[in-house]
C-alpha positions as CSV (number, residue, x, y, z in Angstrom):
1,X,114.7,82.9,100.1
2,X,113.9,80.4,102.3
3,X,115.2,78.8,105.5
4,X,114.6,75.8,107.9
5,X,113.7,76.1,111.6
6,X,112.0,74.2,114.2
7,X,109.5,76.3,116.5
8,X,107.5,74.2,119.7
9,X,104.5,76.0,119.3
10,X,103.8,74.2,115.7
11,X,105.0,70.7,115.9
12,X,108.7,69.4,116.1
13,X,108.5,68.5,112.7
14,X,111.1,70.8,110.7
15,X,109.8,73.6,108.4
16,X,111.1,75.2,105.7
17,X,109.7,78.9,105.3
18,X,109.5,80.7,102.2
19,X,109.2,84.4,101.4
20,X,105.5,84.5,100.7
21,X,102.8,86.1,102.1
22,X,100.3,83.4,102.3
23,X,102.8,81.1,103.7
24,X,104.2,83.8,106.4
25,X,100.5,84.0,107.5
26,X,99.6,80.4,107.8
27,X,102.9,80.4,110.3
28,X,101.5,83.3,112.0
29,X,98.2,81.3,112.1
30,X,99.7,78.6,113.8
31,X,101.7,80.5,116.4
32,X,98.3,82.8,117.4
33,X,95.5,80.8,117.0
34,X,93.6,82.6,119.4
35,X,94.6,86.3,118.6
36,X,92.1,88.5,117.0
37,X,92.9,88.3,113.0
38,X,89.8,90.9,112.0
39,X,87.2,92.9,113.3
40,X,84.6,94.8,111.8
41,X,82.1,96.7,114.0
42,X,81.0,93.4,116.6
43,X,82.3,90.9,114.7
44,X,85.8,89.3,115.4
45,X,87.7,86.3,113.8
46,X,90.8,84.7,115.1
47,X,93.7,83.6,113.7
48,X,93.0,80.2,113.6
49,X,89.3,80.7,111.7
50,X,90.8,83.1,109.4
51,X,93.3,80.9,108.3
52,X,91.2,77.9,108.2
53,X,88.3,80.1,106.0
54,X,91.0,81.2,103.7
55,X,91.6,77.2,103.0
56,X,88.2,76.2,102.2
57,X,87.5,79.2,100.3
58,X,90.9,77.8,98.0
59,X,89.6,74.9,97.9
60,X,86.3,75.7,96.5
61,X,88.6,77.5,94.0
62,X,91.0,74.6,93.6
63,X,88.2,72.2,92.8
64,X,86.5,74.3,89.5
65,X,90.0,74.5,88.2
66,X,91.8,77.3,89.0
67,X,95.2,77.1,89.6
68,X,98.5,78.4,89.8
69,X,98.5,81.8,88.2
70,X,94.2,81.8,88.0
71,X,93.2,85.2,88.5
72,X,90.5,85.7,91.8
73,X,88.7,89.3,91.3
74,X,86.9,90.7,94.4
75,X,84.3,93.1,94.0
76,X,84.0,93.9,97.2
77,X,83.2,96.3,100.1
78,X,86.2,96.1,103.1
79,X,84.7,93.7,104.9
80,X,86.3,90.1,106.7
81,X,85.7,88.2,103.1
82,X,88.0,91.2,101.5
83,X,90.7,89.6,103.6
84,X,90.2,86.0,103.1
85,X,89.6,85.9,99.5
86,X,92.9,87.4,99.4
87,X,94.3,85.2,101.5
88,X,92.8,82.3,99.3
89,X,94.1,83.8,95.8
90,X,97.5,83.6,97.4
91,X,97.4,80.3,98.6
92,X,97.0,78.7,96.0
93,X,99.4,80.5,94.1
94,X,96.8,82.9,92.2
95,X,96.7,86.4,91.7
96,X,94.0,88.3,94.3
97,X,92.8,91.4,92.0
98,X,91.3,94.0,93.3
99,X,88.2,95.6,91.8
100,X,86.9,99.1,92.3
101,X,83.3,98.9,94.0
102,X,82.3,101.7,92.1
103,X,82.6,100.6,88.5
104,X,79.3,100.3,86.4
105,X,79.2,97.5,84.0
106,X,81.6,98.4,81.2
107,X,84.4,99.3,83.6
108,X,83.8,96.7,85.3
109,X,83.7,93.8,82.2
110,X,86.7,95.8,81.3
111,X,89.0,95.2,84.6
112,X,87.9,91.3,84.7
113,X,88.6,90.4,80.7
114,X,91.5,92.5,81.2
115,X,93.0,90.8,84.0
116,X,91.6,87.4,82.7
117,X,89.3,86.7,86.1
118,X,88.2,82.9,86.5
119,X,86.9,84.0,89.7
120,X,85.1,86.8,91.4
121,X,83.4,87.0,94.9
122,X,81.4,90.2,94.9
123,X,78.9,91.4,97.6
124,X,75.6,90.4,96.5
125,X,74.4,94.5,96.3
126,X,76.7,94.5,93.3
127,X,74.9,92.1,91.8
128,X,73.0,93.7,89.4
129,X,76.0,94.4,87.6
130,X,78.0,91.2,87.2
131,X,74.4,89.9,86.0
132,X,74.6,92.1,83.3
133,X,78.6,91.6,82.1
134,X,79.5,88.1,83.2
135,X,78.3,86.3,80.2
136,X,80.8,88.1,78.2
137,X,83.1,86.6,80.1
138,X,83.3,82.7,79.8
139,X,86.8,82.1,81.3
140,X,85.2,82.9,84.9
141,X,85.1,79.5,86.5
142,X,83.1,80.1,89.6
143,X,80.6,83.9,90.8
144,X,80.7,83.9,94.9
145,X,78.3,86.1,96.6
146,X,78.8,87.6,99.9
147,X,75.4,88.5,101.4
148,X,75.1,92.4,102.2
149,X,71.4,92.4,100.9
150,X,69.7,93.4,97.9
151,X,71.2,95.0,94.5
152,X,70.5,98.6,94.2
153,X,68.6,98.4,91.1
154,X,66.0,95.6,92.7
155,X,67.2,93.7,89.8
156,X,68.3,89.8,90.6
157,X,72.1,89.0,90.8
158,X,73.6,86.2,88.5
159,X,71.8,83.0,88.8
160,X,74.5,81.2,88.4
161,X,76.5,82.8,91.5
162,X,76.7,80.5,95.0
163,X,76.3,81.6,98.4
164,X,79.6,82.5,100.2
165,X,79.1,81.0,102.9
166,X,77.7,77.4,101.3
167,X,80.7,77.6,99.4
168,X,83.0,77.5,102.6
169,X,80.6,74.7,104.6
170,X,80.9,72.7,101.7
171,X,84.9,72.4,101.0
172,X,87.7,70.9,102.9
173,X,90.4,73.1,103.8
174,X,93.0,73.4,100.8
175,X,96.3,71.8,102.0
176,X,99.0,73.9,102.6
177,X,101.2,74.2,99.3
178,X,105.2,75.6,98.9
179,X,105.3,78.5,96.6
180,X,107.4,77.1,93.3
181,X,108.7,80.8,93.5
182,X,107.9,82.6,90.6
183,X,104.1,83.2,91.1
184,X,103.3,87.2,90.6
185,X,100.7,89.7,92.6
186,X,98.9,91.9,90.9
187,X,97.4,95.5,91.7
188,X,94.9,97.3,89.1
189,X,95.4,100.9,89.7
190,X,93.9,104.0,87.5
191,X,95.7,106.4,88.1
192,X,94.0,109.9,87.0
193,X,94.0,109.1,83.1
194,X,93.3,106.2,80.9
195,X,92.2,102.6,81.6
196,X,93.1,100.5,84.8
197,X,96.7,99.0,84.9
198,X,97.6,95.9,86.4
199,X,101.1,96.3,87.8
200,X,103.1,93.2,88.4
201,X,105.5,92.3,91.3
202,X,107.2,88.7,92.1
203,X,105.6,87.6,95.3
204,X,108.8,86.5,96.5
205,X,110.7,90.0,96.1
206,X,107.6,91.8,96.8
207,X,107.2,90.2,100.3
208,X,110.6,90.5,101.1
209,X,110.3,94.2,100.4
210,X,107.5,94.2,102.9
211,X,110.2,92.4,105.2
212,X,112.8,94.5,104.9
213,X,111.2,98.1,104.6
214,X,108.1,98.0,107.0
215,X,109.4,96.9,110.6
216,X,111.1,100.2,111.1
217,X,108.2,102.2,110.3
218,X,106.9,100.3,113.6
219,X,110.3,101.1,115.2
220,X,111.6,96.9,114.4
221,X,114.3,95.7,112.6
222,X,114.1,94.5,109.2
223,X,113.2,91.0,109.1
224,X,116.1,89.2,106.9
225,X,114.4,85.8,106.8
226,X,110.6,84.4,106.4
227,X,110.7,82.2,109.9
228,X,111.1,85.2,111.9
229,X,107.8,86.8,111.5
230,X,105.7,83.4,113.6
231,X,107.8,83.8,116.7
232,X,107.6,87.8,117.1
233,X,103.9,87.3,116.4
234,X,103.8,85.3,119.8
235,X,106.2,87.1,121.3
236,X,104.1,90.4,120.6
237,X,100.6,89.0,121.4
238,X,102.5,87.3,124.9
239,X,103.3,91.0,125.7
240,X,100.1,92.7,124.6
241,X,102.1,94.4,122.2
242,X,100.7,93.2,119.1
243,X,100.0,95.4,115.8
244,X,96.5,96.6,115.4
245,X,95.9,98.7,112.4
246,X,93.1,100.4,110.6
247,X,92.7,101.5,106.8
248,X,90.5,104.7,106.0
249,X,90.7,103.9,102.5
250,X,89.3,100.9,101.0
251,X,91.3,97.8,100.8
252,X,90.5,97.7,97.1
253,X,93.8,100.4,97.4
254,X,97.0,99.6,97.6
255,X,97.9,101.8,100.3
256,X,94.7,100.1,102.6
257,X,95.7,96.9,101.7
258,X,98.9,96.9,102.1
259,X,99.6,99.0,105.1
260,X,96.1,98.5,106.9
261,X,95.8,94.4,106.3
262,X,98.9,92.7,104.7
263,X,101.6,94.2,106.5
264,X,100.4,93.9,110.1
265,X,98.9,89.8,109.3
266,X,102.9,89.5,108.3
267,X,102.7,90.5,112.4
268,X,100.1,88.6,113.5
269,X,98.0,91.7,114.3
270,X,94.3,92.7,114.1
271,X,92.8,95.0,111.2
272,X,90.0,96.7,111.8
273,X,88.2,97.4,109.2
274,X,85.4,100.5,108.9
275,X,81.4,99.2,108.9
276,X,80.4,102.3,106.8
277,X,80.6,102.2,103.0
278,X,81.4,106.1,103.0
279,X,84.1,108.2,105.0
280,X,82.9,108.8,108.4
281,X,85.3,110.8,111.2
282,X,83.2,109.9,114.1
283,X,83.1,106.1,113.3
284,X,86.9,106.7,112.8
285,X,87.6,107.6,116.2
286,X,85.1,105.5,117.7
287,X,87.3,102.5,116.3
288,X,90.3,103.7,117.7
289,X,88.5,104.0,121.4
290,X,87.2,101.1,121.1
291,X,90.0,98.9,119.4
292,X,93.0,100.8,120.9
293,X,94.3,100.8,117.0
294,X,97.8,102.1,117.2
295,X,98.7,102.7,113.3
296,X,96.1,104.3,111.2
297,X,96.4,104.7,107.1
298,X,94.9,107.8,105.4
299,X,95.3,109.5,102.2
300,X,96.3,112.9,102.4
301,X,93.8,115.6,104.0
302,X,90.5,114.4,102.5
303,X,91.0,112.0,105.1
304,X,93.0,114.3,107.7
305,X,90.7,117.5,107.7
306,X,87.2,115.5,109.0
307,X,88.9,113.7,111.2
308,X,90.8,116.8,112.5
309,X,87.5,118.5,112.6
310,X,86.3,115.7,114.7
311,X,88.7,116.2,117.2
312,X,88.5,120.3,117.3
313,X,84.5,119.5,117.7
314,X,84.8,117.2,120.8
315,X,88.3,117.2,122.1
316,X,86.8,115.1,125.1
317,X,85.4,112.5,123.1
318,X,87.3,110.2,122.5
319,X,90.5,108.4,124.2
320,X,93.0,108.4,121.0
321,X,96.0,107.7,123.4
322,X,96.5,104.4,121.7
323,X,97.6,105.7,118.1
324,X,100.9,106.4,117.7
325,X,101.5,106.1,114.1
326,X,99.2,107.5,111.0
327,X,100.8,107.1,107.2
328,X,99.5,108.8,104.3
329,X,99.7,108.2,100.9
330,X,98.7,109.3,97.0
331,X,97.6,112.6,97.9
332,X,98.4,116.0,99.8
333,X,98.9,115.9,103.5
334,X,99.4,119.6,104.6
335,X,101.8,120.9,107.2
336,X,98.9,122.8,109.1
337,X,96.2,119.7,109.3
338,X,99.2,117.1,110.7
339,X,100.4,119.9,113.2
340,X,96.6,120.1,114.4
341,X,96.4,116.3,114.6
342,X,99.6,116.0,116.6
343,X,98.6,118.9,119.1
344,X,94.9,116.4,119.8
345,X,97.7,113.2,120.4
346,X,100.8,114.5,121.3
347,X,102.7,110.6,120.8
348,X,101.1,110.9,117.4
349,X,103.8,110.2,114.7
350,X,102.7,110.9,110.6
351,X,104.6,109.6,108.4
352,X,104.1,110.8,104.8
353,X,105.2,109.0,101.7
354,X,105.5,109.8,98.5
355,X,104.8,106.5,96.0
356,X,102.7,104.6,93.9
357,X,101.1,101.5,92.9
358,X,104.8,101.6,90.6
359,X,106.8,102.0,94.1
360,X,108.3,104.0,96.6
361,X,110.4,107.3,96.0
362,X,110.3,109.6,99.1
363,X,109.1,110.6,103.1
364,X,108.6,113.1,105.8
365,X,108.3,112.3,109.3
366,X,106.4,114.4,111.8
367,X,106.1,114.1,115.6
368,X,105.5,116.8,118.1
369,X,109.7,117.6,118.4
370,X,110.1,118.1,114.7
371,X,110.6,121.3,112.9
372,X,107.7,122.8,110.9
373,X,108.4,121.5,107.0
374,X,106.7,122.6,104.0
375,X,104.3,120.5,102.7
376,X,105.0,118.0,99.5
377,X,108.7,118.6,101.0
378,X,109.9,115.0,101.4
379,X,113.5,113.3,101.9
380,X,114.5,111.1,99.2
381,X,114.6,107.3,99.8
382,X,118.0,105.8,99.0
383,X,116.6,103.7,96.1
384,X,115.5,107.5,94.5
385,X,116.6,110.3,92.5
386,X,115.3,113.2,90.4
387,X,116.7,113.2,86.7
388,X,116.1,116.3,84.2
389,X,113.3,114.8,81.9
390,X,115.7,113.5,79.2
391,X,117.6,111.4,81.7
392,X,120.7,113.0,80.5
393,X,121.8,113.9,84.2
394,X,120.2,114.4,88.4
395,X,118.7,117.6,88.9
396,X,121.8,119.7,90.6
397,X,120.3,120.3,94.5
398,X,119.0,124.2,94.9
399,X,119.1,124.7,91.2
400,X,115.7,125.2,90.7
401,X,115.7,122.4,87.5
402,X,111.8,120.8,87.5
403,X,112.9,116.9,87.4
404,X,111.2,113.4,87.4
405,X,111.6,111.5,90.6
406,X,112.2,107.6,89.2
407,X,113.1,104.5,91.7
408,X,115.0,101.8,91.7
409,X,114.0,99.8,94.3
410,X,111.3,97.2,94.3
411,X,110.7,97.7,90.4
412,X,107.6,96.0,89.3
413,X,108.0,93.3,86.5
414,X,105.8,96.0,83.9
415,X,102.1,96.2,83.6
416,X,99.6,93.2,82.8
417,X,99.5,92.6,79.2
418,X,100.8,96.1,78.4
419,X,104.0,96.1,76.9
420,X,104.1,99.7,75.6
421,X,103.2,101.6,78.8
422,X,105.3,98.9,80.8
423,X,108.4,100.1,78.3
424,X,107.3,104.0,78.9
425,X,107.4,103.2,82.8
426,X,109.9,100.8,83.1
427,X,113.1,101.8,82.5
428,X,117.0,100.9,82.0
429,X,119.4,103.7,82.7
430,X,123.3,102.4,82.8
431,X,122.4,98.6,83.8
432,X,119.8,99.6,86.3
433,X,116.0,99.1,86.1
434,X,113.9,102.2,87.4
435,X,110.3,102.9,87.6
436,X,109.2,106.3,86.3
437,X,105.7,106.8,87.5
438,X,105.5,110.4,86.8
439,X,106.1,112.7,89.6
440,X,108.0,115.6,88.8
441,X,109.9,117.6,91.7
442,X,112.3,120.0,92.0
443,X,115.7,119.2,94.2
444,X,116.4,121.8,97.4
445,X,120.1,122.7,98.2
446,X,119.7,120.2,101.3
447,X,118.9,117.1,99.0
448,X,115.1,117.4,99.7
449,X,112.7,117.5,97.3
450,X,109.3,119.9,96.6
451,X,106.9,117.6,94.9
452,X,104.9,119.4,92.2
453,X,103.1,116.8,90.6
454,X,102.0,114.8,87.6
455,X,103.6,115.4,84.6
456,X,100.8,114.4,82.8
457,X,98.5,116.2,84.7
458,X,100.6,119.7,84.0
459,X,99.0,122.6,82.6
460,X,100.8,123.7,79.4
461,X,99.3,127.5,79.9
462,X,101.2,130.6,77.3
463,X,104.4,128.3,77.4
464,X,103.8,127.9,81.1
465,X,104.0,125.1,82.7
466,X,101.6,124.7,85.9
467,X,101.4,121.7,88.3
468,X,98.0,121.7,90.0
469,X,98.9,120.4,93.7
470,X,101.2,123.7,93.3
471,X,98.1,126.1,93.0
472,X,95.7,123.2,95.2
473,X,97.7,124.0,98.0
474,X,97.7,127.8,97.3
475,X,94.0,127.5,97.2
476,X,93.8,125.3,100.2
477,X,95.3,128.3,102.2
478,X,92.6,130.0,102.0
479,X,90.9,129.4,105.7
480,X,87.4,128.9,104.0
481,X,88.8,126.4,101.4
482,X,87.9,122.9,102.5
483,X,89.8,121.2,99.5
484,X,90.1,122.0,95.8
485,X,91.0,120.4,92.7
486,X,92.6,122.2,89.5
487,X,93.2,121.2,85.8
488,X,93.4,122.9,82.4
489,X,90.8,124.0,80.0
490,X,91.1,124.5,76.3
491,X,92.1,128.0,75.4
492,X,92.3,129.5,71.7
493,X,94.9,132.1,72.9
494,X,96.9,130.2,75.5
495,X,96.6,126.8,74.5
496,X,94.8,126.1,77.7
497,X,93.8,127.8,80.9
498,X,93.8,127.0,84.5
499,X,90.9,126.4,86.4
500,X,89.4,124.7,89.4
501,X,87.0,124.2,91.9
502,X,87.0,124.4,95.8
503,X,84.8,123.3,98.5
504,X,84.3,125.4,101.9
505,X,84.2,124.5,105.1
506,X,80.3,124.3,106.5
507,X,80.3,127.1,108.4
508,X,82.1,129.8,105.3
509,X,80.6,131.5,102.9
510,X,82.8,133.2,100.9
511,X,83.1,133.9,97.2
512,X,85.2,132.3,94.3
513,X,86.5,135.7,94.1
514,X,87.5,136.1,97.6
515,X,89.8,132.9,97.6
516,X,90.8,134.3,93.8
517,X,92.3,137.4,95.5
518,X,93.7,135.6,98.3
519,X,95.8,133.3,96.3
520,X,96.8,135.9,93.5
521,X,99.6,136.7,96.6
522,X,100.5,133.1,97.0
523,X,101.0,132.6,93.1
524,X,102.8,133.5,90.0
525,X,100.0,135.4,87.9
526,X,99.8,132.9,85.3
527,X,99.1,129.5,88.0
528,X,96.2,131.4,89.3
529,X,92.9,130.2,88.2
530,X,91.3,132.2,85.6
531,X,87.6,130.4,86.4
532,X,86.6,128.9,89.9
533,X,83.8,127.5,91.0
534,X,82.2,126.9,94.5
535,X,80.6,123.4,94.5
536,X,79.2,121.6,97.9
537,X,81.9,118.5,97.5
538,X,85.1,118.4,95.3
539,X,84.6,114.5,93.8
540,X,87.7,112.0,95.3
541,X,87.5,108.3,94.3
542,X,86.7,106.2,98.0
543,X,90.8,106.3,98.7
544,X,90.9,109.8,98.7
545,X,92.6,110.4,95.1
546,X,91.0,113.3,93.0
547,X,88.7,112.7,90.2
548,X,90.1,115.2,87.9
549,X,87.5,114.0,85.3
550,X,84.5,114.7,87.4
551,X,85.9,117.8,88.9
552,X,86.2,119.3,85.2
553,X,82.7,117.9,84.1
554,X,80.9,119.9,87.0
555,X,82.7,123.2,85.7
556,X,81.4,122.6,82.4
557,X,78.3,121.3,83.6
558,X,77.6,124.6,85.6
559,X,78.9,126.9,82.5
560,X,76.9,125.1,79.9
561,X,73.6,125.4,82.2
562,X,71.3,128.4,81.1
């Protein structure tokens, strides 16, 4: 899509606008030069230096070689060069790919020869690693380092890597290119099993989707056409009206990324993005004082409980008038910890959506007027449905059938160099492509849905079949239970056998059988956990998704210990 359209505040030349992220924010660029782009703790950039960053930074790439379609990894904590190194993978027609600051050196030479990086920026802390994987990896063009110190093992980065900021004093902005339009981004996501994925998107219907389906979450009108986006930008920053957003979870995340940085740039907003490397509620809240953020992204209550806890601590704190919207994402958001939110910020509206890396299926909306819902209860999007697991037929509403919610909306091209799992995912059903990514549900006689889970995370117990969020939230009940995590164990009788393991809040002490007995009255007999244990921390990846691995590790850790 594209259209032509002259605007004053650029030249009076005529531009032609095309759906495109990097060109929608080079428009917004030129239309806000002065706004706020970024901020992270003191530091600001504008518009105009963020744009004009993002350019040298593609040139640099531009001038080793990369081109259309290069690959541009960033190992990287959120920080301002998060953003521009995006930015720059995108305007030169290359694929940003995001890399999980947490991987040791096999995961990590794993993502980048997977993904086929010829670039990668990583903070210079992280340095020890790439030193120790990159020369297995002779298509990388160019190593970046952004300066945040020294490596954690004392141990020299690559010696081959340049200085960030040397790299942007030393190259001319990149010029401003037209998309050909069929360039693809890319997002690596794990998942809870197996290897990282890429999953592939056209820019071009990608953006659009972010056209179309994020203004009203914001209360605007879709956005039909590309050239629309520059002159609400000026029009919102004239009216001190413009977006600012902040992302709990890391932007190496789709849903940070996308909802805490991408979608409000389409805007011309500010992101604000966290100084601390780990979760802190205080910091949180001292952001959204400070910044007057009005649209906050979370994932589920790992994020929601310490920051509700916050509040309840020091109600007086903070002003937190300025937030009106928080969305969540990937994990459970119960009814009970958004109700508390909402009573701290009455305006407060949480919007809860049920997707994936693989696309969007389902929400709930919650402000202070709406009726108590259950929690995983969500309202289909038009683009969804739940089919019985054969696809044979929908699951009939109110029959109690467990189905798979698939969507048809903005369906991803398949998976980056994976043509089996992209043909397991991926799917044709009478003419029409859907995504399956796994979540199975069950239909209510009002067309809702209860999400239970991950099929491939169900426990297969007797004959039984037992989602975990089912019995998590059971657990989670429990008013000592600060979050849990359950999965099966091998069992010579049963096949397996559910277990778990639940953290308290710091000021409970209660037993694993005290929370046992408590959720025996929440729970068919056979979901209840046969083993629990009590640990100080139930292990979530940075964005707030479980780490069902780990979790099971410390249960066998602790049984195998003498």
């Amino acid at each position: 899509m594209c259209k032509t359209y002259t605007c004053d505040f650029f030249t009076n030349e005529t531009i032609i606008l095309k759906s495109h992220f990097s060109v929608i924010w080079e428009s917004v660029a030129d239309a806000v030069p002065e706004h706020i782009a970024l901020i992270q703790g003191t530091r600001q950039i504008t518009w105009r230096d963020y744009e004009h960053r993002a350019a040298q930074l593609a040139q640099a790439l531009l001038d080793v070689g990369l081109r259309k379609d290069s690959k541009v990894g960033m190992y990287l904590y959120n920080s301002p060069e998060y953003a521009e190194t995006n930015f720059a993978a995108l305007k030169i027609g290359g694929v940003p790919i995001n890399v999980n600051y947490r991987y040791l050196d096999e995961e990590l030479y794993y993502l980048l020869d997977n993904a086929d990086a010829e670039a990668l920026v990583f903070h210079s802390s992280l340095g020890d690693r790439v030193a120790r994987i990159c020369h297995r990896l002779p298509q990388l063009k160019i190593l970046i380092s952004v300066d945040d110190g020294p490596t954690e093992s004392g141990t020299d980065g690559p010696s081959t890597a340049l200085p960030y900021d040397t790299v942007l004093s030393e190259a001319s902005g990149a010029a401003r290119t037209n998309p050909i339009g069929d360039e693809i981004y890319m997002l690596y996501t794990g998942g809870t099993t197996g290897m990282p994925k890429g999953v592939m998107y056209p820019v071009t219907d990608f953006t659009e989707f972010f056209m179309r389906g994020m203004p009203p979450m914001i209360g605007l009108d879709p956005f039909e056409t590309a050239d629309a986006f520059a002159p609400m930008a000026r029009q919102m920053v004239d009216a001190k009206q413009a977006v600012v957003a902040m992302s709990g979870p890391p932007l190496m995340h789709g849903t940070g990324c996308w909802l805490g940085l991408m979608f409000p740039h389409m805007l011309g907003g500010t992101s604000v993005l966290l100084e601390n490397r780990g979760f802190k509620p205080e910091e949180v809240w001292d952001a959204v004082d400070r910044n007057q953020i009005a649209q906050m992204v979370i994932v589920g209550d790992a994020f929601a409980k310490p920051l509700l806890r916050a509040l309840e601590t020091e109600p007086d704190r903070w002003n937190t008038s300025s937030l009106r919207l928080i969305t969540s994402s990937g994990a459970m958001f119960t009814t009970p910890v958004k109700r508390g939110l909402i009573e701290h910020i009455p305006e407060l509206a949480i919007a809860d959506v049920l997707g994936s890396t693989e696309g969007g299926m389902g929400q709930s909306i919650m402000t202070k007027d709406t009726p108590a819902s259950e929690t995983a209860k969500f309202k289909l999007l038009p683009v969804a449905k739940v089919l019985l697991p054969d696809c044979s037929r929908e699951v009939v509403p109110g029959s109690g059938e467990v189905g798979v919610v698939v969507q048809s909306g903005m369906v991803p091209l398949g998976y980056y160099k994976d043509p089996d799992k992209s043909a397991r995912t991926f799917k044709e059903i009478d003419g029409k492509r859907y995504a399956f990514p796994g979540d199975m549900a069950t239909v209510e006689a009002d067309g809702s849905i209860i999400l239970l889970g991950r099929g491939s995370a169900c426990i297969n117990t007797g004959g039984e079949k037992v989602f975990p969020e089912e019995v998590e939230e059971a657990l989670k009940l429990h008013d000592a239970v600060e979050d849990a995590l359950v999965f099966g164990l091998d069992d010579d009788r049963f096949g397996s056998r559910v277990a778990g393991i639940a953290s308290l809040e710091k000021t409970r002490a209660v037993s694993a059988d005290d929370v046992l007995t408590a959720t025996r009255g929440l729970l068919a007999s056979y979901k209840v956990p046969k083993e629990l244990l009590i640990v100080p921390a139930v292990p979530r990846a940075p964005n707030g998704k479980a780490d069902y691995k780990a979790a099971k590790q410390l249960l066998m850790d602790t049984k195998n210990t003498p």
